[in-house]
ZAVO-86345 format. One record per residue (C-alpha): residue number from 1; y, z negated, x. Coordinates in nm, 4 decimals, decimal comma. Last residue first. Layout:
<NUM <Y Z X>>
...
REM end
This chain:
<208 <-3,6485 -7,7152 8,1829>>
<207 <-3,4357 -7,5980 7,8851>>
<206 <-3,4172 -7,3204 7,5979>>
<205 <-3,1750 -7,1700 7,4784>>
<204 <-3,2345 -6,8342 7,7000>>
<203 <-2,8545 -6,9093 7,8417>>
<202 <-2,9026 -7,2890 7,9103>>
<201 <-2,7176 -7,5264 7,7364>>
<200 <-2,9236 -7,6904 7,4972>>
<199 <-2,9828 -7,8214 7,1941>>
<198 <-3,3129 -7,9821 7,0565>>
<197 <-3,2285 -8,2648 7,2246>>
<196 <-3,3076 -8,4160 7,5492>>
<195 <-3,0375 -8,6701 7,5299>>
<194 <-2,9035 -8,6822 7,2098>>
<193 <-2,5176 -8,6438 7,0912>>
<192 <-2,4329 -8,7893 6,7248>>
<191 <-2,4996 -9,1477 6,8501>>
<190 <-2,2061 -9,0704 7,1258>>
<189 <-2,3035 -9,3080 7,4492>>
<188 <-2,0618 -9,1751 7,6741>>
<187 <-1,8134 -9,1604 7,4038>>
<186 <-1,8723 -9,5190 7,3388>>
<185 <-1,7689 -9,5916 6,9771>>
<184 <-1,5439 -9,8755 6,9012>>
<183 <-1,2504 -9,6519 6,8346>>
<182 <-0,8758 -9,7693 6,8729>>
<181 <-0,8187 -9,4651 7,0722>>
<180 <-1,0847 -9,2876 7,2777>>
<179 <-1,3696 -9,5404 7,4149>>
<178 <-1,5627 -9,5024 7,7472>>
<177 <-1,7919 -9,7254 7,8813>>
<176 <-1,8540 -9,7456 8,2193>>
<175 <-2,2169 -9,8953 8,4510>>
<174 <-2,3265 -10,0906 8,7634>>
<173 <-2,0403 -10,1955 8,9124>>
<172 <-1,8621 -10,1562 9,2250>>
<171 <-1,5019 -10,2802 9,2729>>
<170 <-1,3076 -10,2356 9,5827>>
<169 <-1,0088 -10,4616 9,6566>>
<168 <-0,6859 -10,3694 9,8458>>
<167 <-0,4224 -10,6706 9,8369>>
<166 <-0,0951 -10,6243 9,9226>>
<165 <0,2193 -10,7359 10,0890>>
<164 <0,5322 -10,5898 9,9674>>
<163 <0,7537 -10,3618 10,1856>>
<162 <1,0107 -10,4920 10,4227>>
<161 <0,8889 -10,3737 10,7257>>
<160 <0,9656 -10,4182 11,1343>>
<159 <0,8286 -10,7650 11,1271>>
<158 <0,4641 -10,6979 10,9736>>
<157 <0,1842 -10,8610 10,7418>>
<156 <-0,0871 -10,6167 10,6545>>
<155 <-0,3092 -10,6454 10,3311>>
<154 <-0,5685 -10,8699 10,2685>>
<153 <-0,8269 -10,5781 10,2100>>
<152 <-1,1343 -10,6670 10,0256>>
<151 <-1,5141 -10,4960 10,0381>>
<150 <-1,8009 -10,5424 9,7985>>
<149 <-1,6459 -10,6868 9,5205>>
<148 <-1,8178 -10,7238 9,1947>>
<147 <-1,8889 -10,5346 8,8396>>
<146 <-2,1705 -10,5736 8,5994>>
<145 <-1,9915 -10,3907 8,3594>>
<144 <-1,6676 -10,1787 8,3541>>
<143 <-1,4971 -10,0831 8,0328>>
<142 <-1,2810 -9,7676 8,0238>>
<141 <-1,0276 -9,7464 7,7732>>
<140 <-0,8891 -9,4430 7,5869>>
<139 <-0,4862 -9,4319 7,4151>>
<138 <-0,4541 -9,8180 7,3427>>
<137 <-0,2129 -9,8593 7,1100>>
<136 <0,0713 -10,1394 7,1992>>
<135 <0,0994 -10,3275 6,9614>>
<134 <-0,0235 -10,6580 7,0801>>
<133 <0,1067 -10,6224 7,3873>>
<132 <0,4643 -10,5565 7,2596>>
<131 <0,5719 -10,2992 7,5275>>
<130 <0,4751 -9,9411 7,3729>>
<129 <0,4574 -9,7079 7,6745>>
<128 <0,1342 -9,5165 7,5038>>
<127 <-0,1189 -9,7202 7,6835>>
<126 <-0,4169 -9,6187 7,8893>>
<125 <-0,6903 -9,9136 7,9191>>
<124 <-0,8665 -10,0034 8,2445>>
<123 <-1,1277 -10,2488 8,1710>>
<122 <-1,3384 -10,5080 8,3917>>
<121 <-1,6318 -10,7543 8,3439>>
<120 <-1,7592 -10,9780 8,6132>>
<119 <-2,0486 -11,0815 8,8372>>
<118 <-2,1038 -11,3959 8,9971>>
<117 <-2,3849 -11,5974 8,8280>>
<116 <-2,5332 -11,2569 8,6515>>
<115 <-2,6230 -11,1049 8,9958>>
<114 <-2,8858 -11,3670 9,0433>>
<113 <-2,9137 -11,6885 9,2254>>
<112 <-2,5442 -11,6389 9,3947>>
<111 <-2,5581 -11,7162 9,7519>>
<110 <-2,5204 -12,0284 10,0125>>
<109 <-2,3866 -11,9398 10,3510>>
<108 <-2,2626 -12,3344 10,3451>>
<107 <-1,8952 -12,2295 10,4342>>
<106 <-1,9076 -11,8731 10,3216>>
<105 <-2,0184 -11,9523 9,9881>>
<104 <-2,1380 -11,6027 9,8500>>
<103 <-2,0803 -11,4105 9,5625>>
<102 <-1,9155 -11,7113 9,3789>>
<101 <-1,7217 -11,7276 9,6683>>
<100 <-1,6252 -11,3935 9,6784>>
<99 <-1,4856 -11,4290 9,3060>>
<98 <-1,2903 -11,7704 9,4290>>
<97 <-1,1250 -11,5875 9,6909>>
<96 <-1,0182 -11,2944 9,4739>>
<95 <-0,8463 -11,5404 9,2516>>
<94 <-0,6752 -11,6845 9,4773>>
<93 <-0,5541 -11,4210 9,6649>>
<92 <-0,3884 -11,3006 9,3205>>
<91 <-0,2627 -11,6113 9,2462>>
<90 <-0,0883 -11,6797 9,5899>>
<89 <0,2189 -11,8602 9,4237>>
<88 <0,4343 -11,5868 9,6176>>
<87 <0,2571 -11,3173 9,4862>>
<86 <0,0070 -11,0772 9,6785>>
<85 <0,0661 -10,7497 9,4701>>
<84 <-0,2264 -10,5477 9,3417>>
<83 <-0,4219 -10,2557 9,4932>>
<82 <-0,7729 -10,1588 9,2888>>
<81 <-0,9703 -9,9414 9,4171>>
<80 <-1,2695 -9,8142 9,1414>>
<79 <-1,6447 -9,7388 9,3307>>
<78 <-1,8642 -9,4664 9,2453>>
<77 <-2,0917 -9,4420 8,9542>>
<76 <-2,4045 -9,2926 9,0950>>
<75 <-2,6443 -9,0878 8,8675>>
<74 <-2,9828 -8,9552 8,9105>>
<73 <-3,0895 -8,5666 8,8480>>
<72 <-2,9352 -8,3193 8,6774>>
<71 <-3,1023 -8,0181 8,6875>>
<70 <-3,1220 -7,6665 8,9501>>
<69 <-3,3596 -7,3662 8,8535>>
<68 <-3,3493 -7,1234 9,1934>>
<67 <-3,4787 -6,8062 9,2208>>
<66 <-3,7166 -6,5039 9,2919>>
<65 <-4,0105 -6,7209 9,2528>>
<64 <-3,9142 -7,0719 9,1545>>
<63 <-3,7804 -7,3463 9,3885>>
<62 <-3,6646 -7,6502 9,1590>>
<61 <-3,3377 -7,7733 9,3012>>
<60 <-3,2829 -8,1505 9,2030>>
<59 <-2,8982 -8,2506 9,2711>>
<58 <-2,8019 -8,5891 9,2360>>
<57 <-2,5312 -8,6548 8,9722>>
<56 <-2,1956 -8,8253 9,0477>>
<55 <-1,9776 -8,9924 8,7866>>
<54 <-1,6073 -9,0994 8,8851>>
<53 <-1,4410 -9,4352 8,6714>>
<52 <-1,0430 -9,4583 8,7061>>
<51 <-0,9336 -9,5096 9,0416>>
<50 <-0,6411 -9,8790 9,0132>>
<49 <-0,2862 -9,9227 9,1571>>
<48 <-0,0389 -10,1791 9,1384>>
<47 <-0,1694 -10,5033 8,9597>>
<46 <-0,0004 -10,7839 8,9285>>
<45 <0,0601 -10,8861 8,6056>>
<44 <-0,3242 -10,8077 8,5366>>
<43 <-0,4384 -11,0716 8,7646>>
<42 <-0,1793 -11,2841 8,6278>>
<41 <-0,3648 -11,2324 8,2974>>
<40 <-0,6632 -11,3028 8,5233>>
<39 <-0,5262 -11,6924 8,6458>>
<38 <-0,6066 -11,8679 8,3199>>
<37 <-0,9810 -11,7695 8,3128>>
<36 <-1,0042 -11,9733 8,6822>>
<35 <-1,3388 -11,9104 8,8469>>
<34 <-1,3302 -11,5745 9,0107>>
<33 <-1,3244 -11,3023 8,7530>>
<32 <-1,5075 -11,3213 8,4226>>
<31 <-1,3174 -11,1050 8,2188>>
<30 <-1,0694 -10,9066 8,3807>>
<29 <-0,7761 -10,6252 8,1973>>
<28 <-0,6499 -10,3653 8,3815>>
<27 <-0,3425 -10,2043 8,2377>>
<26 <-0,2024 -9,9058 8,1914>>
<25 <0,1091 -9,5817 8,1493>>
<24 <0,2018 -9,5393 8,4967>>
<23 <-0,0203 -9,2175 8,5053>>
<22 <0,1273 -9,0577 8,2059>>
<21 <-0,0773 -8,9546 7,9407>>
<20 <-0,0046 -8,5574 7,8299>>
<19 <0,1988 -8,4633 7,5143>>
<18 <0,1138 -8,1350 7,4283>>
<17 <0,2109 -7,8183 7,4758>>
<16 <0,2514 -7,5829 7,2123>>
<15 <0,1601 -7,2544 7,1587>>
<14 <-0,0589 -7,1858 6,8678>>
<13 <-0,2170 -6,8850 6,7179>>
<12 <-0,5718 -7,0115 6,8187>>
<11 <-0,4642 -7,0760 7,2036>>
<10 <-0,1711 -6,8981 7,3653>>
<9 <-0,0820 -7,0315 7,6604>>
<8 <0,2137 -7,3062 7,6414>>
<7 <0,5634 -7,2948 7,5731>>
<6 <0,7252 -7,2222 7,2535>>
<5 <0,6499 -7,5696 7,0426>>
<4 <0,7700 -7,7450 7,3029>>
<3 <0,6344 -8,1362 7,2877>>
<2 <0,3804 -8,1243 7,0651>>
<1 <0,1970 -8,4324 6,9615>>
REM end
């Protein structure tokens, strides 16, 4: 999708610019938040702000004898913010209540069993400004598992300001999925790209 065909930096005889996504282009979509199933398309409403998925390696340096060889080690998936409006009907507060309570019952200190009796599934999809929600194509999507809420922010209530109250919520989760377009397949997860394959991308061609 070109949108000057005379601007750009010339690339295999061609260019053009293209069309980038815009940042106010999304949703967030919940599955399994809180207790109420009716009260996450509200969720969604309501949203302001969300981080998209960040991957983190560990470092491993392997001393050698006049240098260093240095691999991938462990990975972190860092934590998503997500601001959203506090509504009049208190949905949104709501909802966040009843997730933390299914985390942990703050009245009887009782907790969850296992991690499966409280956590949730969340996606951040990238739209292409359509408005009908059902056609609206889906540019990528990132899909969230194992997610909860470590920390919450109830916002700030105060005389001198007539901004919105909101709510700052940190999700952690334990792993992303990342789909381009209407695809089903997980580019994180290509089939066509094998860990520890035969290819490699060190100079000699060969890996450590």
């Amino acid at each position: 999708m070109a949108v000057i065909t005379n601007f750009g930096v010339p690339v295999d005889n061609s260019q053009s610019t293209l069309m980038p996504k815009l940042q106010y282009r999304f949703r967030v979509i919940f599955e399994g938040l809180g207790s109420d199933g009716g009260a996450q398309p509200l969720l969604t409403s309501n949203v302001i702000s969300v981080t998209r998925p960040q991957l983190d390696h560990e470092d491993i340096t392997l001393d050698t004898y006049n240098s260093k060889i240095r691999l991938a080690g462990k990975h972190t998936w860092s934590d998503i913010t997500l601001v959203l409006r506090d509504d009049m009907d208190s949905n949104v507060i709501r909802a966040m209540d009843h997730q933390l309570s299914k985390q942990v019952n703050h009245a009887t200190q009782a907790s969850a069993k296992s991690g499966a009796d409280y956590k949730f599934k969340m996606s951040i999809e990238t739209l292409d400004g359509a408005f009908d929600a059902a056609d609206a194509p889906v540019l990528d999507k990132w899909e969230m598992v194992g997610c909860f809420i470590p920390s919450i922010q109830y916002g700030d209530l105060n005389y001198s300001s007539s901004d919105m109250v909101q709510v700052t919520a940190t999700i952690r989760y334990d792993n992303a999925a990342h789909t381009i377009a209407q695809s089903a397949v997980d580019e994180l997860s290509d089939a066509g790209i094998v860990a520890g394959g035969s290819a490699s991308a060190t100079t000699s061609g060969q890996g450590s």
